[in-house]
C-alpha positions in Angstrom: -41.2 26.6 -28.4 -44.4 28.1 -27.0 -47.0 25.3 -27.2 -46.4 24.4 -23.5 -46.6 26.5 -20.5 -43.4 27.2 -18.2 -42.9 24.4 -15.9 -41.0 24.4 -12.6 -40.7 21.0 -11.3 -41.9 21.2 -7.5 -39.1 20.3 -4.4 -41.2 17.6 -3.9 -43.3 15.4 -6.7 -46.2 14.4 -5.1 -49.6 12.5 -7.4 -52.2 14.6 -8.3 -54.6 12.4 -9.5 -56.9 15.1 -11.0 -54.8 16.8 -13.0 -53.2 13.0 -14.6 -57.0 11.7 -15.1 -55.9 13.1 -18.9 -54.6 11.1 -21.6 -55.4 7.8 -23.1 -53.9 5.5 -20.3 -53.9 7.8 -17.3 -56.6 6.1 -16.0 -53.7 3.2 -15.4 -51.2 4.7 -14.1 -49.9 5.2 -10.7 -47.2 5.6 -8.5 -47.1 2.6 -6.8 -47.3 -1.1 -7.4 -49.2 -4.4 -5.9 -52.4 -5.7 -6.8 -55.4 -3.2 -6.9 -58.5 -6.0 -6.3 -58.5 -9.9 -5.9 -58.9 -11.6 -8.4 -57.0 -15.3 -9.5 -55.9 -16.0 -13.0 -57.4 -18.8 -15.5 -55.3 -21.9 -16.0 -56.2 -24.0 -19.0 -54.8 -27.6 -19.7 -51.6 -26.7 -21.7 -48.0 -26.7 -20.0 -47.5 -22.6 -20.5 -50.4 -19.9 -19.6 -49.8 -17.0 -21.4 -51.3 -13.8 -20.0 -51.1 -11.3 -22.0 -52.5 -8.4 -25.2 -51.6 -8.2 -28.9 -49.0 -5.1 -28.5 -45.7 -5.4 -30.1 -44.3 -6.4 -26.7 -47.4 -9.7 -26.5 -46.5 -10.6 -29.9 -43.6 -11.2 -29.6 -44.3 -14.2 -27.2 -47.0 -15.6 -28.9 -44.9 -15.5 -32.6 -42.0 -17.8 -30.3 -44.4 -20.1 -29.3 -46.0 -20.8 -33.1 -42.8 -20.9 -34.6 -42.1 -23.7 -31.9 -45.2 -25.2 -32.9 -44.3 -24.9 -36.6 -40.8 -26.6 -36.1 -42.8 -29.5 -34.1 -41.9 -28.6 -30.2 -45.5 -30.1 -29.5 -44.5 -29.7 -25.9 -44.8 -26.1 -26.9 -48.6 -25.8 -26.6 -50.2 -22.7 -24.7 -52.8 -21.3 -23.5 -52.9 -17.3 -24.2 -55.7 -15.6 -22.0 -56.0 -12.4 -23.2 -55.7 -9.4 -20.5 -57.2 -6.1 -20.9 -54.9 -3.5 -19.6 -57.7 -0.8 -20.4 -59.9 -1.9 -17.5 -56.4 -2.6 -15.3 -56.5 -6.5 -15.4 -52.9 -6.5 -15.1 -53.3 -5.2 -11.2 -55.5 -8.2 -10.5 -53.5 -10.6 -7.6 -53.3 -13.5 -9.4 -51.6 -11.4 -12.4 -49.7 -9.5 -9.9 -48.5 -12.9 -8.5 -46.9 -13.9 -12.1 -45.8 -10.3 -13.0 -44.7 -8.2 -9.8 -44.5 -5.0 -12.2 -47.9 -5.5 -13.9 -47.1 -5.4 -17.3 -47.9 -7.7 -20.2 -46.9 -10.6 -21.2 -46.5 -13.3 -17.7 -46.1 -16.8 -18.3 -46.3 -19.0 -16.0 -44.3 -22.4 -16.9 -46.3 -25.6 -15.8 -44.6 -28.1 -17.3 -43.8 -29.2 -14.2 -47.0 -28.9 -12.0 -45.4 -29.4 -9.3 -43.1 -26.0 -9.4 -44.6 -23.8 -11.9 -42.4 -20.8 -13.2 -43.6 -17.5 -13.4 -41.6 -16.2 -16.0 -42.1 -12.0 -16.8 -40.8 -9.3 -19.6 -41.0 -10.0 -23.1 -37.3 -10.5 -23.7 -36.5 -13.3 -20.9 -40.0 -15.1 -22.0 -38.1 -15.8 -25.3 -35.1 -16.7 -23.6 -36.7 -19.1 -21.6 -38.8 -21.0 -24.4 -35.5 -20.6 -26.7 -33.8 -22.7 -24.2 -36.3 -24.7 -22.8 -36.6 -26.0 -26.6 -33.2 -27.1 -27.1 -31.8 -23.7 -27.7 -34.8 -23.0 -30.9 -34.3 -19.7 -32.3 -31.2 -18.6 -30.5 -27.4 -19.4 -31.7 -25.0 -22.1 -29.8 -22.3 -20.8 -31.6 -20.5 -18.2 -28.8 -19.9 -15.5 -31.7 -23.8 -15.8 -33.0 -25.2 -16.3 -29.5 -23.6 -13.0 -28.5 -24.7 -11.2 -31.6 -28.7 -12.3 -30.8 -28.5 -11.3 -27.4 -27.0 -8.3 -28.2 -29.7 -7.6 -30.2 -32.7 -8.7 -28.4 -31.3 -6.5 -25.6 -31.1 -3.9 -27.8 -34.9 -3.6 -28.7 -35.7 -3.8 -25.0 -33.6 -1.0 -24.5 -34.1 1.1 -27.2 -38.4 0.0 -27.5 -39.4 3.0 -24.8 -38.0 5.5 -26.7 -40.0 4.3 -29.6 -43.3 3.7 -27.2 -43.3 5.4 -24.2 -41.1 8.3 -25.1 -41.8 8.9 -29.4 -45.6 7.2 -28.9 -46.8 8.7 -26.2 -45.8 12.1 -26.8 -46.8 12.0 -30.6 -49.9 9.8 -30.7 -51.4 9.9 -26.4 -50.6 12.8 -24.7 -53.2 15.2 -24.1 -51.1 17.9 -25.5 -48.4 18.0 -27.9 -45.2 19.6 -26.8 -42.4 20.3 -29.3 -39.2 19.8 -27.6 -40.4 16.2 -26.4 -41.9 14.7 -29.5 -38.4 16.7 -31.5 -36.3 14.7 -28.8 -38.0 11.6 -29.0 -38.6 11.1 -33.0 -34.9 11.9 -33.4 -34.2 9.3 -31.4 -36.7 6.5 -33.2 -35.0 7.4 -37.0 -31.7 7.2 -35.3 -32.9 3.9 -34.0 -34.2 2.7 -37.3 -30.9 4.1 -39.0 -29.1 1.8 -37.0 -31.1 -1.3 -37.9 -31.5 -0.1 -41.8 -27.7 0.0 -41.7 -27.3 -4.0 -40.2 -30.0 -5.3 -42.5 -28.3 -3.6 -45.1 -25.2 -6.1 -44.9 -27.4 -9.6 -43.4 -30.8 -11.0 -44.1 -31.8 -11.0 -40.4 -31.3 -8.8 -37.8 -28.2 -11.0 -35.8 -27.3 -13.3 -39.3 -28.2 -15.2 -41.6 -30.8 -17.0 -38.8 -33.8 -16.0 -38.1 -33.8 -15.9 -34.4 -35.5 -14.3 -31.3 -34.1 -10.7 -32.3 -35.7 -10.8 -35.1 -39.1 -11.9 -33.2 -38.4 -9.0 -30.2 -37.8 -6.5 -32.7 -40.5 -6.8 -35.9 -43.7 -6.4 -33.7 -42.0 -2.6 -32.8 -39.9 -1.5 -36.1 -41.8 -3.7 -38.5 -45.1 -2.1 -37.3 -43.4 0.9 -37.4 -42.2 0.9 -41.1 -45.3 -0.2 -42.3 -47.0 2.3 -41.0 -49.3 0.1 -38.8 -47.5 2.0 -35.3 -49.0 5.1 -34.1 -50.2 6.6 -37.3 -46.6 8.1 -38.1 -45.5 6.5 -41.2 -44.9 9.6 -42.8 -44.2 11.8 -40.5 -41.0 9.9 -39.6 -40.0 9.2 -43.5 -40.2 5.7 -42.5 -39.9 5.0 -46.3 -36.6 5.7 -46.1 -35.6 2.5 -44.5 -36.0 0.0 -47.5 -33.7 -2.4 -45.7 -36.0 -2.7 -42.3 -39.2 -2.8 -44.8 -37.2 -5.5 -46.7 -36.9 -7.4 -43.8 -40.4 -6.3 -41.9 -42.7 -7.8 -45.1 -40.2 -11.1 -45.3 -41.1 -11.8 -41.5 -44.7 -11.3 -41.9 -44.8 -13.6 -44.3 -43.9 -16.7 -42.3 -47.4 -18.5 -41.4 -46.3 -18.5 -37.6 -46.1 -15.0 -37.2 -49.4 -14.1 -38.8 -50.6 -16.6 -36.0 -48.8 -15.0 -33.4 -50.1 -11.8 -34.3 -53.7 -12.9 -34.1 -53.5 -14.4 -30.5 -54.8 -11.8 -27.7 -56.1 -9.1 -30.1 -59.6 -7.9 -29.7 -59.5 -4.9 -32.4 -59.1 -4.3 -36.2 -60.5 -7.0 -38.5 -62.3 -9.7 -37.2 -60.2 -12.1 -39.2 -57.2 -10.7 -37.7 -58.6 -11.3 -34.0 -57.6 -14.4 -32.0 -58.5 -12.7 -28.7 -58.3 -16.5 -26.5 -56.4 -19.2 -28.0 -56.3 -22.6 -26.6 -55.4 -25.2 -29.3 -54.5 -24.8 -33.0 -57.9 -25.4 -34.2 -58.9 -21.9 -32.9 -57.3 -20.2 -35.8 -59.8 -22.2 -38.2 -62.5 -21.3 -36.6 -61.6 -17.8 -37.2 -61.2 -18.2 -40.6 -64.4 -20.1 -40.9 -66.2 -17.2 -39.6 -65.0 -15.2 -42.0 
């Protein structure tokens, strides 16, 4: 492997900010966290606010809360204000405030004015709407319960690998360097194995439900296998898991997903962009302007 220069990791790391200005989101990054400027967060009238951006990991919060609305939780309405990572939104105070580690999506639970809930990563988000709706989209049964969560935890642990390992290296970094993209795309088709193999034998990722899994995980594989992620359809044979692509067009299907997908996205198709939503009759209006 000779398309990287010999590197000898330093005794000490320090941040050398010129030499990480490269890359797509260096300009983002840093070693340390808390709020770079001032600057408070919009509430609208809805009980949640949503902040957030129309990456896998924002979609699959606003999916959850228009299949809620689609199975008549009208308690469920939102508010998604849509925040630019690009221009470092997420390091505002008021964001920091909802989200300590600055990443999107934060809600922030009003349904009780009185003692708002900040509630932050993707994964406990669904958890908390799941529940809050009388356990909507997630198993009572202890044998199915288990078999969601273990799911859902398993896209959050096995997602940066797929993003910031396979996606950064292959599709953002300012060079390409063999042994990490090798390491890291083995990793994504073993990960895609695994979930070709369980939606070989069920219809959904936990079951025969459709549940949260199956939201937490479709905005990341789905994309992926349709070749919608990164540009690396076929460089990762992704054609070769008919079971996830099976499963990946069935969920896009559902009218509350192509919703959800909409809500905080500011590129691609107009039609396909919903980047504020703040009642149902937003999505017409999209489609009107078409």
């Amino acid at each position: 492997m000779t398309d990287a220069p010999a590197y000898t990791p330093p005794k000490v790391w320090s941040w050398n900010k010129e030499k990480d200005s490269a890359g797509r989101f260096a300009a983002i990054n840093r070693p340390i966290a808390g709020p770079t400027h001032e600057k408070e967060l919009p509430v609208g009238k809805h009980p949640f606010q949503l902040y957030s951006l129309a990456t896998p990991n924002g979609v699959k919060v606003t999916v959850m809360f228009e299949e809620l609305l689609a199975k008549g939780h009208k308690a469920a309405e939102y508010d998604a204000w849509i925040v630019p990572i690009n221009a470092g939104n997420q390091f505002g105070s008021g964001f920091v405030a909802v989200n300590p580690n600055s990443k999107i999506p934060a809600l922030l639970d009003r349904s009780n004015p009185a003692k708002p809930i900040r509630v932050f990563e993707s994964g406990a988000i669904l958890m908390h709407l799941a529940e809050k709706f009388g356990n909507e989209f997630l198993p009572t049964d202890p044998a199915k319960r288990a078999e969601c969560l273990s799911w859902l935890f398993w896209q959050m642990g096995s997602a940066p690998f797929l993003g910031g390992g396979f996606g950064h290296f292959y599709a953002y970094a300012p060079i390409k360097i063999e042994y990490a993209i090798d390491r890291y795309a083995m990793e994504v088709k073993r990960q895609l194995d695994v979930l070709d193999r369980q939606l070989g034998e069920h219809e959904y990722v936990s079951g025969s439900d459709y549940t949260i899994a199956d939201m937490a995980i479709w905005p990341w594989y789905g994309a992926m296998v349709k070749g919608v992620l990164y540009e690396a359809a076929e460089f990762l044979s992704v054609h070769d898991y008919k079971n996830v692509i099976r499963w990946a067009d069935q969920i896009a299907e559902r009218p509350a997903v192509q919703r959800g997908r909409m809500v905080n996205r500011a590129w691609g198709a107009p039609e396909s962009q919903l980047p504020e939503r703040h009642d149902a009759s937003d999505f017409a209006k999209v489609k009107a302007a078409e």
